[in-house]
DRENPA-3360 file (N, C-alpha, C; in nm, 2 decimals, always signed):
BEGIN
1 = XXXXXXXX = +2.27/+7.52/+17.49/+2.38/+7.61/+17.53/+2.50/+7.52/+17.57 ~ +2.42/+7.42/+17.66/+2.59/+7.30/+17.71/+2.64/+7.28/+17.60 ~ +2.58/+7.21/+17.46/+2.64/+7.17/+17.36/+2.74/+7.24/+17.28 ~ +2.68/+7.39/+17.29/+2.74/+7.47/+17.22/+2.90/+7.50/+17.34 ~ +2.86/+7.51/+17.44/+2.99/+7.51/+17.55/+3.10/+7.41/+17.51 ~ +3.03/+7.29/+17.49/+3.10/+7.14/+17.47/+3.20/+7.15/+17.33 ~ +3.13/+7.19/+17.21/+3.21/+7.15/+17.10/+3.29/+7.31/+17.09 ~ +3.26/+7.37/+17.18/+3.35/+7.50/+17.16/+3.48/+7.45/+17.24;
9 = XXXXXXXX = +3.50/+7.35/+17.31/+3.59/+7.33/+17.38/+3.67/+7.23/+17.35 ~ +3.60/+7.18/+17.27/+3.63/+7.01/+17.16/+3.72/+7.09/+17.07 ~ +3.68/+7.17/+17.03/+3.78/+7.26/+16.90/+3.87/+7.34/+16.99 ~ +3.87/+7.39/+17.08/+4.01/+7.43/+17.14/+4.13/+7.33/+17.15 ~ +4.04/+7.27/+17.20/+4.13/+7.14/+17.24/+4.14/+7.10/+17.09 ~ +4.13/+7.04/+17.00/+4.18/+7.04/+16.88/+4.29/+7.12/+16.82 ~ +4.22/+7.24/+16.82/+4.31/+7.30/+16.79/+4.49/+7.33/+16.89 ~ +4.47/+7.34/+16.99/+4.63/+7.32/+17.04/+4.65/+7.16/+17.07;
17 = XXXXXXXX = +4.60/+7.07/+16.99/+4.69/+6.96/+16.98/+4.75/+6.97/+16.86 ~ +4.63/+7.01/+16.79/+4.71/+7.01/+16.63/+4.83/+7.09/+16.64 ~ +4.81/+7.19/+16.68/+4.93/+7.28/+16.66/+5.06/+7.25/+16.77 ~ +5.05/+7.17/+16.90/+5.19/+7.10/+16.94/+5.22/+6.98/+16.84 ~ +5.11/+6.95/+16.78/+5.16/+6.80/+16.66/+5.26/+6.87/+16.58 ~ +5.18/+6.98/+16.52/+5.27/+7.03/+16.38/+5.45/+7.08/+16.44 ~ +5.44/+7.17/+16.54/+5.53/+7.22/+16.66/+5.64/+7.10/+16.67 ~ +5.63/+6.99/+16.69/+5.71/+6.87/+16.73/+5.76/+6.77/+16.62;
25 = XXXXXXXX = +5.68/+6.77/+16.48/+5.70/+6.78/+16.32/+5.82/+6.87/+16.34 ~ +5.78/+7.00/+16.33/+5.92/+7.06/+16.25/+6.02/+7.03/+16.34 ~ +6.02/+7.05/+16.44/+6.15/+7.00/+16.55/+6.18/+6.91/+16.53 ~ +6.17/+6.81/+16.53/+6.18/+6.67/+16.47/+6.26/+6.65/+16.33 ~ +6.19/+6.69/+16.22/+6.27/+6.72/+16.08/+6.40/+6.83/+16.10 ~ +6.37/+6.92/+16.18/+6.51/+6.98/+16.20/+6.61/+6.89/+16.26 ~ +6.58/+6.83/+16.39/+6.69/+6.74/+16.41/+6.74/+6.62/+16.27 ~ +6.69/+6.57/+16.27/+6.74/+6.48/+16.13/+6.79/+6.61/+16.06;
33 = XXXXXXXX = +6.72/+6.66/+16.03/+6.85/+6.69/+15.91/+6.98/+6.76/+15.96 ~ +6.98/+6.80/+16.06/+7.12/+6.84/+16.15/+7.19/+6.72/+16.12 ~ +7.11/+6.63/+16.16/+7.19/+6.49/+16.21/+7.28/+6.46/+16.08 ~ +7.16/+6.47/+16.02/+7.20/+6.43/+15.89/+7.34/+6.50/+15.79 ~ +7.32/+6.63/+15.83/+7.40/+6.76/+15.76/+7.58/+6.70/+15.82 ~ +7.53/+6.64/+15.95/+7.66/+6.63/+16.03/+7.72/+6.51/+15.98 ~ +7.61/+6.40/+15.95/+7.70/+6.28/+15.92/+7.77/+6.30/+15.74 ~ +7.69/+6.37/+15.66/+7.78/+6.39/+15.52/+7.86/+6.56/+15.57;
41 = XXXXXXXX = +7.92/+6.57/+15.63/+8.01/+6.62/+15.70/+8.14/+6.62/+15.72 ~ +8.09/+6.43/+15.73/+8.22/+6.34/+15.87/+8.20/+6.35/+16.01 ~ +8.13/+6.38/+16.08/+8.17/+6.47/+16.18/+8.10/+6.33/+16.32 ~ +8.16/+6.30/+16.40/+8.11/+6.19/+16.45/+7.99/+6.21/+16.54 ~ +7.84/+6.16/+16.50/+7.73/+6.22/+16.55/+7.70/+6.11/+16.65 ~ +7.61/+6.14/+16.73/+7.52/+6.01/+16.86/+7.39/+6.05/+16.76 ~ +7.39/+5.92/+16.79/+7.26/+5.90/+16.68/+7.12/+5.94/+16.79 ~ +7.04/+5.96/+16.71/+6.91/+6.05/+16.73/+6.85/+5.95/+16.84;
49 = XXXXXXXX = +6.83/+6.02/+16.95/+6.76/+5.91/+17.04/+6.63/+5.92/+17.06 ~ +6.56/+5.78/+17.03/+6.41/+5.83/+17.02/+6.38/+5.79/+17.14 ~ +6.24/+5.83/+17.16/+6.18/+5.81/+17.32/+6.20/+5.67/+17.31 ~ +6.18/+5.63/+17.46/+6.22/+5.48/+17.48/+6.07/+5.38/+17.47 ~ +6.07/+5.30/+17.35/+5.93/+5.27/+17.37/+5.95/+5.09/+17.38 ~ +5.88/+5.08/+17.52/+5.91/+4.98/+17.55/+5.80/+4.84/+17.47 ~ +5.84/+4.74/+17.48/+5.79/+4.62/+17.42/+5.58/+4.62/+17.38 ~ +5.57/+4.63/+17.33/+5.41/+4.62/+17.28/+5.35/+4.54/+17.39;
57 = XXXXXXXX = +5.26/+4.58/+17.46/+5.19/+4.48/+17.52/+5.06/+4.52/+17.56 ~ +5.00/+4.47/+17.44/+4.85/+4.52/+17.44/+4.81/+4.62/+17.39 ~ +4.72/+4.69/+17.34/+4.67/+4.77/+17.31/+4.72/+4.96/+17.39 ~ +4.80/+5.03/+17.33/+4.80/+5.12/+17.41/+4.70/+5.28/+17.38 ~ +4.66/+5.31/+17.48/+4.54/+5.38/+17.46/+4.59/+5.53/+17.48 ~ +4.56/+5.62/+17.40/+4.59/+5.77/+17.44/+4.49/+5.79/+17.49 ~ +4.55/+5.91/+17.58/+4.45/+5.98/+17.68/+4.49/+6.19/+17.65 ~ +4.38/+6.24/+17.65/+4.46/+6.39/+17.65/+4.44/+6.44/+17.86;
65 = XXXXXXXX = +4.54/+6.47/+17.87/+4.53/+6.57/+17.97/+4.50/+6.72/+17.93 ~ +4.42/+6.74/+18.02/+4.40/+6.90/+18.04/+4.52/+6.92/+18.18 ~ +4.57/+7.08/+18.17/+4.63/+7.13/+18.26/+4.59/+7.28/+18.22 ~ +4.62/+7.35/+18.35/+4.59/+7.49/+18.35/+4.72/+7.58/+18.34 ~ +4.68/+7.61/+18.21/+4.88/+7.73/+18.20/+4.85/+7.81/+18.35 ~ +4.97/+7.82/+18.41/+5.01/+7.89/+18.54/+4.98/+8.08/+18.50 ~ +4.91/+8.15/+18.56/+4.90/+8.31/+18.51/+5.03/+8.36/+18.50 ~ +5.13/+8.31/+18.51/+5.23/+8.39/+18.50/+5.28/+8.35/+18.39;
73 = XXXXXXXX = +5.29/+8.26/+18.29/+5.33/+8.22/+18.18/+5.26/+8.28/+18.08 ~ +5.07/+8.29/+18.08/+5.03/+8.38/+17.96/+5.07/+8.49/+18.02 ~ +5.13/+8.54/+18.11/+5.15/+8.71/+18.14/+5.25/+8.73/+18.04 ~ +5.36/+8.67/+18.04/+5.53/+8.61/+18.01/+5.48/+8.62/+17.83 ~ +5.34/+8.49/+17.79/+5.34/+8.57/+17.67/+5.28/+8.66/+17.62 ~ +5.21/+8.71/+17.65/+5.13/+8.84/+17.63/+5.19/+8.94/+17.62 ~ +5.31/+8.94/+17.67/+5.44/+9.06/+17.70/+5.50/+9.06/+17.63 ~ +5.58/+8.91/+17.57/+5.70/+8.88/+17.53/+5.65/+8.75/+17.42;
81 = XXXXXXXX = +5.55/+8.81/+17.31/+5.52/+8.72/+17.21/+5.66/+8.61/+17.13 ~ +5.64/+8.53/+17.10/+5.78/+8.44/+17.06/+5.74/+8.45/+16.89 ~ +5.86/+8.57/+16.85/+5.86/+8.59/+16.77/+6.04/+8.66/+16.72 ~ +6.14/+8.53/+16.73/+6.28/+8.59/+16.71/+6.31/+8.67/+16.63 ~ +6.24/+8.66/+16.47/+6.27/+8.68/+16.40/+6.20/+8.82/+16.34 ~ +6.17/+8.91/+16.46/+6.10/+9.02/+16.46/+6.15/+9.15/+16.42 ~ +6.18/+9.22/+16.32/+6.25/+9.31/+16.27/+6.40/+9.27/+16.21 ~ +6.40/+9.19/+16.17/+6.44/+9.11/+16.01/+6.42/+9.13/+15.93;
89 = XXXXXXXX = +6.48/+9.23/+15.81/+6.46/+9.26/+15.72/+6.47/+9.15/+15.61 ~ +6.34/+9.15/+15.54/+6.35/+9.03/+15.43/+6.37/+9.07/+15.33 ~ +6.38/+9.17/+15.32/+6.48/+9.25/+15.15/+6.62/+9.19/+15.17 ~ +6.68/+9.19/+15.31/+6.77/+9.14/+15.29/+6.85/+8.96/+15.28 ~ +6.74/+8.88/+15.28/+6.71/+8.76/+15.21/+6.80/+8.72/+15.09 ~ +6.75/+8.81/+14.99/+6.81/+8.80/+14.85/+6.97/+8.83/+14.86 ~ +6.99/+8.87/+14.97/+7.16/+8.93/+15.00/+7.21/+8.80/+15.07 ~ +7.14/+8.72/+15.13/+7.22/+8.62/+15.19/+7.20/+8.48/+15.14;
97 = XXXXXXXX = +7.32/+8.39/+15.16/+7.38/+8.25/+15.08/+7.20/+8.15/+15.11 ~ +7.26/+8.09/+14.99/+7.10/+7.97/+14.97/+7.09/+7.93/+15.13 ~ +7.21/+7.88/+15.17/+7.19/+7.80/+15.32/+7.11/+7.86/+15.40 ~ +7.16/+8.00/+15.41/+7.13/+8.09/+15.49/+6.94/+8.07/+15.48 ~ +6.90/+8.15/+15.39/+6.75/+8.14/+15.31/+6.74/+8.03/+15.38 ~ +6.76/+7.94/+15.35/+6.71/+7.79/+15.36/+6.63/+7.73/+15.55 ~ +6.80/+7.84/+15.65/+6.78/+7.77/+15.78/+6.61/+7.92/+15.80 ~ +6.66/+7.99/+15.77/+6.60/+8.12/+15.79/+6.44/+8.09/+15.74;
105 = XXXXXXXX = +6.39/+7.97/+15.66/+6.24/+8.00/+15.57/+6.23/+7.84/+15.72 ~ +6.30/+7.75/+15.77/+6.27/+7.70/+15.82/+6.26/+7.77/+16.00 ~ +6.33/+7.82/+16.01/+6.35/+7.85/+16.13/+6.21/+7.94/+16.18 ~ +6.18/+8.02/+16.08/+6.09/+8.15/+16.02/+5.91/+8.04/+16.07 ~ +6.00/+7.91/+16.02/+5.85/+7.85/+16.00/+5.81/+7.76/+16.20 ~ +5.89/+7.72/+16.23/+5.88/+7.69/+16.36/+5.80/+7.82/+16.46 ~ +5.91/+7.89/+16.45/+5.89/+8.02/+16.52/+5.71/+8.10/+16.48 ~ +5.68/+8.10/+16.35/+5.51/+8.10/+16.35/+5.46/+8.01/+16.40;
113 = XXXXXXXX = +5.43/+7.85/+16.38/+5.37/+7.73/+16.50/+5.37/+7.79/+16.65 ~ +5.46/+7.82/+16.68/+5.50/+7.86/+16.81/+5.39/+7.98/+16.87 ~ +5.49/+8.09/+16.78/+5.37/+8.20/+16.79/+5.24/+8.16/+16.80 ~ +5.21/+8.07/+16.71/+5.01/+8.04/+16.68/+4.99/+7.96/+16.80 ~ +5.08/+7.91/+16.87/+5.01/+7.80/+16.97/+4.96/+7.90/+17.07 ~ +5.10/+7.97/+17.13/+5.09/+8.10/+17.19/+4.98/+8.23/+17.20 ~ +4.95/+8.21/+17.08/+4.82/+8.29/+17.02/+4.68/+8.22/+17.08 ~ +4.69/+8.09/+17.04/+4.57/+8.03/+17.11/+4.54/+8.00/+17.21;
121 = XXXXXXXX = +4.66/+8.01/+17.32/+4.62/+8.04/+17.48/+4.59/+8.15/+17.50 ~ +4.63/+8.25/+17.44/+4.56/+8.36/+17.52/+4.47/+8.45/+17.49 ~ +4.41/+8.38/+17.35/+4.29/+8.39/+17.34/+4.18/+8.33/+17.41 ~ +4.25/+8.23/+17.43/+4.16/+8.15/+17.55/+4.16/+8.17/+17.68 ~ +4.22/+8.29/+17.68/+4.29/+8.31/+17.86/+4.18/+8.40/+17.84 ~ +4.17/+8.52/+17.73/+4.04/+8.63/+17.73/+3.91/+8.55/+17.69 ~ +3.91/+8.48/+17.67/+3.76/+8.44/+17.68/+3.71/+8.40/+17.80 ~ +3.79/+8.31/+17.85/+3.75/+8.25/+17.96/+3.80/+8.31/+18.12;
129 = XXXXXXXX = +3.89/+8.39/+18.08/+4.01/+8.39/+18.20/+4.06/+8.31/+18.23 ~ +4.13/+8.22/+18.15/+4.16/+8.13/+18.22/+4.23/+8.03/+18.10 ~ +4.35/+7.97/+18.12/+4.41/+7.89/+17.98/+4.41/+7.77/+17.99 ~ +4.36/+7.64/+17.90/+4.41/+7.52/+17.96/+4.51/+7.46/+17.85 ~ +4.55/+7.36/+17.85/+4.71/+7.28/+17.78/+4.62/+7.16/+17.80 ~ +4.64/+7.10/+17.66/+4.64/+6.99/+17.66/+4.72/+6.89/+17.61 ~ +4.74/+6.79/+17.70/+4.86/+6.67/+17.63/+4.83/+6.56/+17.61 ~ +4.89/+6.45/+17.49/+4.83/+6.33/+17.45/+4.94/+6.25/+17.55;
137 = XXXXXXXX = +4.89/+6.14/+17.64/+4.99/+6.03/+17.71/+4.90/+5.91/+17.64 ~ +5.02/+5.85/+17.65/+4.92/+5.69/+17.64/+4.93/+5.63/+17.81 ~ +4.85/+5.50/+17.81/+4.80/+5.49/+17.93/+4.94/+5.45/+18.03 ~ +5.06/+5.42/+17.98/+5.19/+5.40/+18.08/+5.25/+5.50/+18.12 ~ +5.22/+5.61/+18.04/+5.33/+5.74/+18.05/+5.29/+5.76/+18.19 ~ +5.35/+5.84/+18.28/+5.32/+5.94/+18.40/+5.25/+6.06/+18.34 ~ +5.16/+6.09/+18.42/+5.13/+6.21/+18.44/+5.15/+6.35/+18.56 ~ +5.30/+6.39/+18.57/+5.33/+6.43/+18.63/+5.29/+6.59/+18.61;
% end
């Protein structure tokens, strides 16, 4: 029974890493190509600042944190699913400019990650009562 407790919890936790990995992918590729859109543009951009990663020294080790979503946040989604693009007509797709399509199939695609991460806390909130988050630090970060 532990075991079965254990790797049922191994795959939660899998699964909402994967899904803040993929989450922080698309956000990521959207900024560049902003960036990008803006410098063949002309338009004078501040270049993309990546986290500050300081000088290599030694081996750095990830760690996942667990935290407990606060009940008032799965209440917040349970109520108020994150889903912008909710009664959007996609017949009317074919009526709007490539660009358009284009931000719309990306935007469309964030906003499901989102949704699914959102989905898997509170699924987890009904099984257990209860939601946990988990985050990858490596061993310098804070854990605030």
């Amino acid at each position: 029974m532990r075991k079965k407790e254990l790797s049922a919890c191994a795959s939660e936790q899998d699964l909402v890493l994967m899904l803040k990995r993929e989450i922080k992918a698309l956000v990521d590729r959207r900024r560049e190509e902003r960036a990008l859109e803006d410098r063949v543009a002309g338009k004078k951009v501040q270049p993309v600042e990546e986290e500050a990663k300081p000088a290599r020294t030694g081996n750095k080790r990830k760690k996942v944190v667990k935290r407990k979503v606060p009940q008032g946040l799965i209440d917040a989604m349970i109520l108020n699913p994150h889903d912008p693009w909710n009664g959007y007509p996609e017949e009317e797709l074919g009526k709007r400019p490539k660009k358009f399509r284009e931000f719309y199939a990306k935007e469309k695609a964030l906003a499901d990650k989102v949704l699914e991460y959102e989905q898997a806390l509170i699924k987890q909130f009904r099984t257990k009562g209860y939601a946990e988050d988990y985050i990858e630090v490596t061993d310098n970060e804070d854990e605030n």
